[in-house]
C-alpha positions as CSV (number, residue, x, y, z in Angstrom):
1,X,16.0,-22.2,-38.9
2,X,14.0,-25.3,-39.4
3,X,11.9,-26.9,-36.9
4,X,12.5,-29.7,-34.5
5,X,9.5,-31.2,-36.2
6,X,10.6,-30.9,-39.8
7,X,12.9,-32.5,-42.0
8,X,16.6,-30.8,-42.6
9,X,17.9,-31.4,-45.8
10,X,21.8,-33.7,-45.4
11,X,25.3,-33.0,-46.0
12,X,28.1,-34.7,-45.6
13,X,30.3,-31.3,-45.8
14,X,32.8,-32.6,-43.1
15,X,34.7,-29.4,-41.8
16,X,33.9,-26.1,-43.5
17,X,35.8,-23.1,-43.1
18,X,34.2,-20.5,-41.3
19,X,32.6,-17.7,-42.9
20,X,33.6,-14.3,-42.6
21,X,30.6,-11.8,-41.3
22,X,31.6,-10.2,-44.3
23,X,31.1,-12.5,-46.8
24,X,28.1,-13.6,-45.6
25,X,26.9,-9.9,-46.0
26,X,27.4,-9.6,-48.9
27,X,26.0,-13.1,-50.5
28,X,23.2,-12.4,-48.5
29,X,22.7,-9.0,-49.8
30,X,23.3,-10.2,-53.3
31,X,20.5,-13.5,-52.4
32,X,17.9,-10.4,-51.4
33,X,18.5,-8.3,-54.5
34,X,19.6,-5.5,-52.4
35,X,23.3,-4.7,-51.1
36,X,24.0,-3.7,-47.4
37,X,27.6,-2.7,-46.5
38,X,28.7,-4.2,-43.3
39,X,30.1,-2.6,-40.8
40,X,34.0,-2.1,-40.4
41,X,33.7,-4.7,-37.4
42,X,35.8,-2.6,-35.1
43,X,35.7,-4.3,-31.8
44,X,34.2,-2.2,-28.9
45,X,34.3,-5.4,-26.1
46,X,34.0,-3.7,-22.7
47,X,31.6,-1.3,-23.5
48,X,27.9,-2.0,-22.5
49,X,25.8,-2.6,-25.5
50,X,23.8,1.1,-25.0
51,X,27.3,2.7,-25.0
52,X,28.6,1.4,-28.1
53,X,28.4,3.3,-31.7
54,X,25.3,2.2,-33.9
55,X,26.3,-0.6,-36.7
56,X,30.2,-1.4,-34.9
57,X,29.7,-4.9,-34.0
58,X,31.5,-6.8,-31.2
59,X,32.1,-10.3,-31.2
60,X,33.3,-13.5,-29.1
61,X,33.0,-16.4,-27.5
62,X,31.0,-17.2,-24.0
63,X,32.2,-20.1,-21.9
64,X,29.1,-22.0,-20.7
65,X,29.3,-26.1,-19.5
66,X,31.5,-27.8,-21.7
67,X,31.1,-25.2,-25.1
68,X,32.2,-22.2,-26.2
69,X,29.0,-20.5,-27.3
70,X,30.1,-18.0,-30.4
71,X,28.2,-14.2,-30.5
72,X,27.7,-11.0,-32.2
73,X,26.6,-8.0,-31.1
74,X,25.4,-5.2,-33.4
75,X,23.9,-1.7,-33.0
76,X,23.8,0.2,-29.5
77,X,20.2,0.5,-27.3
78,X,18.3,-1.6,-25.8
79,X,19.1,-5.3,-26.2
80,X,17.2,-7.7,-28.8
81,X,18.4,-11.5,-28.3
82,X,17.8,-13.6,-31.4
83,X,17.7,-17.4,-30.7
84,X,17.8,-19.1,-34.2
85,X,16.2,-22.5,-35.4
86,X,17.7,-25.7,-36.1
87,X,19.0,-24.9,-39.7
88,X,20.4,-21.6,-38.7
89,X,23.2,-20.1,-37.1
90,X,23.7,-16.3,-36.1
91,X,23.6,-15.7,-39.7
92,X,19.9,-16.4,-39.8
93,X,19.0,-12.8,-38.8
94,X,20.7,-10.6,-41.6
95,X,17.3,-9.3,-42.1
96,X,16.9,-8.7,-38.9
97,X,20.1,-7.0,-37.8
98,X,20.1,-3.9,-40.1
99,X,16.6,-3.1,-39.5
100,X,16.6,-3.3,-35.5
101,X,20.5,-2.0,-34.9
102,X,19.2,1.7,-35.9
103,X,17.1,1.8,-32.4
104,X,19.2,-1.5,-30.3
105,X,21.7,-3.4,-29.4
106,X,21.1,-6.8,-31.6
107,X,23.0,-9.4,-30.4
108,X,22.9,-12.7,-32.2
109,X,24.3,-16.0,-31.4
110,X,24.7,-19.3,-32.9
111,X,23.6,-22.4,-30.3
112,X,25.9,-25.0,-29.1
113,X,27.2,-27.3,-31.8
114,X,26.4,-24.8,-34.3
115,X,29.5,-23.1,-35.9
116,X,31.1,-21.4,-35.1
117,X,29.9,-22.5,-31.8
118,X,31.9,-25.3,-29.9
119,X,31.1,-28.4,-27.4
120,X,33.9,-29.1,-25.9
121,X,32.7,-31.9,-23.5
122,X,29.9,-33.9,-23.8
123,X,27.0,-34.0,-27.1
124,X,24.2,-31.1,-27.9
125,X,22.1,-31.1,-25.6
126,X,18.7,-28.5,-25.6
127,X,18.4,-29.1,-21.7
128,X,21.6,-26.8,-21.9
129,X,20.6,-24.1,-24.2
130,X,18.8,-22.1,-21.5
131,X,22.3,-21.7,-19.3
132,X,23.7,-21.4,-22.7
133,X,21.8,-18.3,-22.6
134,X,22.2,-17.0,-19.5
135,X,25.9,-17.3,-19.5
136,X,25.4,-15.0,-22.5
137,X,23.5,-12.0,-21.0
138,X,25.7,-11.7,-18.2
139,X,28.9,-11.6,-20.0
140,X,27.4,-9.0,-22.2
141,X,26.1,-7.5,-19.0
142,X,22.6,-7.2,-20.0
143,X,20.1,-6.8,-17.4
144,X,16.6,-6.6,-19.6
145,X,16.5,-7.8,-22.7
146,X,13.8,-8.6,-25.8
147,X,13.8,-12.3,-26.8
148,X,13.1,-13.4,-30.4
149,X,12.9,-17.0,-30.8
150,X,12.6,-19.4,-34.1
151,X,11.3,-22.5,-34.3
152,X,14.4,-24.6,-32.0
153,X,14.9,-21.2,-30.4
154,X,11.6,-21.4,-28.6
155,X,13.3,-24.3,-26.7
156,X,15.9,-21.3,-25.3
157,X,13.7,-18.6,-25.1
158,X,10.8,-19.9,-23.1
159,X,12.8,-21.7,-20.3
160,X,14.4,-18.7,-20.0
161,X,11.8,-16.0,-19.6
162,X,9.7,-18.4,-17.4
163,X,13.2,-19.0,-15.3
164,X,13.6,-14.9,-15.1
165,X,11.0,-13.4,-16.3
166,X,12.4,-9.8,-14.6
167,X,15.1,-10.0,-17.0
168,X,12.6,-10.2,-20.0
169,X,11.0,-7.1,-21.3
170,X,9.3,-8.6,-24.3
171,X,9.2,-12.4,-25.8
172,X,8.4,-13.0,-29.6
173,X,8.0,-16.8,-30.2
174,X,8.4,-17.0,-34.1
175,X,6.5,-20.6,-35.1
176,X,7.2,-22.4,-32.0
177,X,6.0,-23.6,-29.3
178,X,9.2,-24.3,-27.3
179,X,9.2,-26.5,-24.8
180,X,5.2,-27.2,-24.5
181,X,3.7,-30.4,-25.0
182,X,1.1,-29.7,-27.5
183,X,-1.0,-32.6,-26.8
184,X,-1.7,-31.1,-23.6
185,X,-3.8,-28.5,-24.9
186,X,-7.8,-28.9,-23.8
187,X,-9.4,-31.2,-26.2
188,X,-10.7,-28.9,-29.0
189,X,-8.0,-26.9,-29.3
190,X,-6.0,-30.3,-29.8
191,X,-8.0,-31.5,-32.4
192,X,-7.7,-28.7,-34.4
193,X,-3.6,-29.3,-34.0
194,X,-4.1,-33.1,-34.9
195,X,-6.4,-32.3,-38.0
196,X,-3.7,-29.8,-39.2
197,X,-1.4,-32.5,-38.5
198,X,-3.4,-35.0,-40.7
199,X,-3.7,-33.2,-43.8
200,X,-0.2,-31.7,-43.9
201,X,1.5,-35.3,-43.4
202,X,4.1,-36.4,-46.0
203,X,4.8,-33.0,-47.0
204,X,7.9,-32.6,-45.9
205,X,9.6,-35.7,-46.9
206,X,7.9,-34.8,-50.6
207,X,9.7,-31.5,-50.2
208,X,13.2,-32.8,-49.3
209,X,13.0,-35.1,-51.8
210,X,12.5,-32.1,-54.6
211,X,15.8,-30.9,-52.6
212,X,13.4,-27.9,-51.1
213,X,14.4,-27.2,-47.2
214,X,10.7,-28.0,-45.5
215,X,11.3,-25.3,-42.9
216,X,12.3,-22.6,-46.4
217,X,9.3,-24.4,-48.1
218,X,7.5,-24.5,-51.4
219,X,6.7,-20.7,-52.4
220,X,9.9,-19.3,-51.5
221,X,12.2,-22.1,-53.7
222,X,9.6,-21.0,-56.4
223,X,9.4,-17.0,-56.0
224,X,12.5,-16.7,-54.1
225,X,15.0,-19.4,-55.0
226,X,18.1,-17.5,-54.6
227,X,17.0,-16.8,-51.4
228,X,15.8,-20.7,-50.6
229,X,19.5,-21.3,-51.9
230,X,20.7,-19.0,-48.9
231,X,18.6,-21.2,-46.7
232,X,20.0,-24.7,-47.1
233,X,23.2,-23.2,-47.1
234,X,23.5,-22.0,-43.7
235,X,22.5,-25.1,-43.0
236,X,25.5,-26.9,-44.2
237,X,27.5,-24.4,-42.5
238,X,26.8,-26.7,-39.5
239,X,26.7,-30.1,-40.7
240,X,29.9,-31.4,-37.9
241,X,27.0,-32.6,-35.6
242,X,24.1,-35.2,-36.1
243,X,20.8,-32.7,-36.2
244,X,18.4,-35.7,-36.7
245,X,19.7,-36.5,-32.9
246,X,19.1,-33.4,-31.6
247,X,15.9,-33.2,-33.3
248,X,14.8,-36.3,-31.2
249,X,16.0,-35.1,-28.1
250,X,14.2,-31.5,-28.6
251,X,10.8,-33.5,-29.5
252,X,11.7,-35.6,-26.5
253,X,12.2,-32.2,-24.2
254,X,8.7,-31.0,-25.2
255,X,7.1,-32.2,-21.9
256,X,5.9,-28.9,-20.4
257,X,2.0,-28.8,-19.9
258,X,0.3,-25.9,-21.9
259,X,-0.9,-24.6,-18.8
260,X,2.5,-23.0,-17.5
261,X,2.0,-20.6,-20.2
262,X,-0.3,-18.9,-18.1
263,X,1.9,-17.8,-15.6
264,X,3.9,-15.6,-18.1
265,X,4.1,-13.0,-16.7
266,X,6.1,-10.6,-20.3
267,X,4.5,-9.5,-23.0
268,X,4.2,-12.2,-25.9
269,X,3.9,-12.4,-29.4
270,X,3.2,-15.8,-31.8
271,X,4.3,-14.9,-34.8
272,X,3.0,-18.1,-37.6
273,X,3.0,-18.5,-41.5
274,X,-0.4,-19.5,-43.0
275,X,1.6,-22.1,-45.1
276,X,4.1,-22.9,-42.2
277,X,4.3,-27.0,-42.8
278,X,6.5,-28.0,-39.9
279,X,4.9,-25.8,-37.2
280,X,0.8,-25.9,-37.0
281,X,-0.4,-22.6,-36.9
282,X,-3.5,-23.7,-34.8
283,X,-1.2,-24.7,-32.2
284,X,0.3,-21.2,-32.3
285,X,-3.1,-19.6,-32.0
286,X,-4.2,-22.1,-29.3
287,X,-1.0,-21.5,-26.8
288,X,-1.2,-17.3,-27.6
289,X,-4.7,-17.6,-26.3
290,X,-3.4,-19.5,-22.9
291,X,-0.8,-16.4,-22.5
292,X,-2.4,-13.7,-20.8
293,X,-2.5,-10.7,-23.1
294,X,-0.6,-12.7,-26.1
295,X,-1.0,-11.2,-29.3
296,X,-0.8,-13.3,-32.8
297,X,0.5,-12.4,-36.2
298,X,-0.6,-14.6,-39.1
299,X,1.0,-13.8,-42.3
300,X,-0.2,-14.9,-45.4
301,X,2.5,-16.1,-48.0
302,X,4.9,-17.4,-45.9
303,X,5.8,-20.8,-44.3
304,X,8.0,-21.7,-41.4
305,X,10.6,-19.0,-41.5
306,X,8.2,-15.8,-41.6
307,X,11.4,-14.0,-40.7
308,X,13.5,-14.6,-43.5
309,X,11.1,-15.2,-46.2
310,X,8.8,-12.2,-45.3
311,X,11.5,-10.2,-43.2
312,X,9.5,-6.9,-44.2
313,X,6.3,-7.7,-42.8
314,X,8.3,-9.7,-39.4
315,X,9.8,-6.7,-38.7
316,X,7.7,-4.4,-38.6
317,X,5.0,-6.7,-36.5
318,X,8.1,-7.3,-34.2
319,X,8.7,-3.2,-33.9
320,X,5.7,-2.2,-33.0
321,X,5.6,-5.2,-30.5
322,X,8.8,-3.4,-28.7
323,X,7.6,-0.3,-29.0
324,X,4.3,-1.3,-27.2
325,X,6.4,-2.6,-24.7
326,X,9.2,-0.2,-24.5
327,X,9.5,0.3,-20.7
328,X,12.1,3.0,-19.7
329,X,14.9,1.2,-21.1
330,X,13.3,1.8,-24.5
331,X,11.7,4.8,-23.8
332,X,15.5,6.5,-23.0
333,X,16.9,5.0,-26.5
334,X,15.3,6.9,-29.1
């Protein structure tokens, strides 16, 4: 969930078990002040996503260069892909999954390295999470799907719609700028990133050190602190690996010029928090207007993670996105 740029908050958990899709349900339920019963988790493997019953979920695991990349799939439709952030997993979107599974097939995944995703050869590396990716959508046999990307997801996400863009029906790119080298933007647009960069400096280290997660941020450990609780813990869920590593080599991997977002050729929607400290906003605004036809969502209230801090405003902005861009696919699932 949190942002190559930010700071995670450390454990030292060592091995933890892994957590049931159950549990989590229900602590997240409990987090949100509401309760959502799960599914009975009744595996329909096989069966293409559009044919399987709405709320059975299907999971597994997806060989893909040297890891074993772990997945859930939710709901029947249309597919949704939804590429979490560095302090997430597939748990991240438990917001997410309810809402969209009445109309698609949600398939959530945690990235390699994050549990209970496996390397087994070699370290994390980001250059990888775009294969990681497509070894995904053709084992679940998906031919068009909808991309939402957070934060570290962005890294996924836009590689892969600019790599196969006829395989992308819609791209949301949730306070991220992927793979783009922000200081490549023309020179007004980067000054506005730099002076956003300026007065926001320090803030996250003063946040970690109050033991609030930067990317969860200030207004949600003081409004929502059972939910900030939820945060940093699927975080330690994946402690086994060294994230301040792979927070380098993501920084390092942001070499693409801010030009190549003009040959998008999908529909795309930023989606930023006004109080996002990790991700500038204007360097959300200033690479949706380089994206031809880009639309951009600022929501008030909410920091780096819109989607779980805000997840009834983020879903509805993302649901009218899809349905703007429904295409036949879409059009045949209602």
């Amino acid at each position: 969930m949190s942002s190559p740029g930010g700071h995670a908050v450390g454990y030292n958990a060592g091995h933890l078990p892994m957590i049931t899709r159950r549990d989590f349900t229900k602590l997240a339920s409990f987090a949100a002040g509401s309760m959502w019963v799960s599914s009975s988790g009744e595996s329909q493997e096989g069966q293409p996503p559009e044919a399987r019953n709405a709320m059975a979920v299907t999971s597994g695991f997806v060989q893909s260069a040297g890891a074993e990349i772990y997945y859930e799939c939710t709901g029947a439709g249309p597919a949704i892909v939804f590429a979490h952030g560095l302090g997430g997993s597939h748990l991240s979107w438990w917001q997410q999954v309810p809402h969209f599974s009445r109309r698609y097939a949600c398939v959530t995944f945690a990235h390699r390295g994050f549990s209970p995703s496996r390397v087994t050869s070699g370290a994390v590396d980001p250059a990888l999470f775009e294969g990681d990716l497509l070894a995904l959508v053709d084992h679940l046999k998906l031919e068009e799907v909808r991309l939402v990307a957070q934060s570290m997801g962005g890294w996924t996400c836009l590689s892969f719609a600019l790599r196969h863009p006829k395989r992308v029906r819609a791209l949301v790119m949730a306070a991220t700028g992927g793979t783009v080298d922000v200081n490549t933007l023309d020179a007004a647009e980067r000054k506005g990133v730099e002076s956003w960069v300026a007065a926001h400096k320090g803030i996250q280290a003063e946040l970690t050190k109050r033991a609030i997660h930067p990317a969860a941020g200030e207004r949600m450990a003081r409004e929502q602190p059972a939910l900030e609780f939820l945060y940093r813990e699927i975080d330690r869920l994946s402690s086994g690996f060294d994230k301040e590593a792979l927070r380098a080599k993501l920084l390092a991997a942001r070499t693409r010029p801010a030009a190549d977002l003009k040959h998008l050729t999908v529909p795309v929607l930023f989606i930023s928090g006004t109080e996002d400290v990790v991700f500038p906003p204007p360097a959300a605004a200033a690479l949706a207007k380089l994206v031809p036809g880009a639309q951009l969502e600022s929501v008030p209230e909410a920091g780096h993670s819109v989607y779980f801090q805000r997840p009834e405003v983020f879903n509805r902005v993302v649901s009218n996105f899809f349905e703007m861009h429904q295409g036949p696919a879409a059009g045949s699932a209602s």
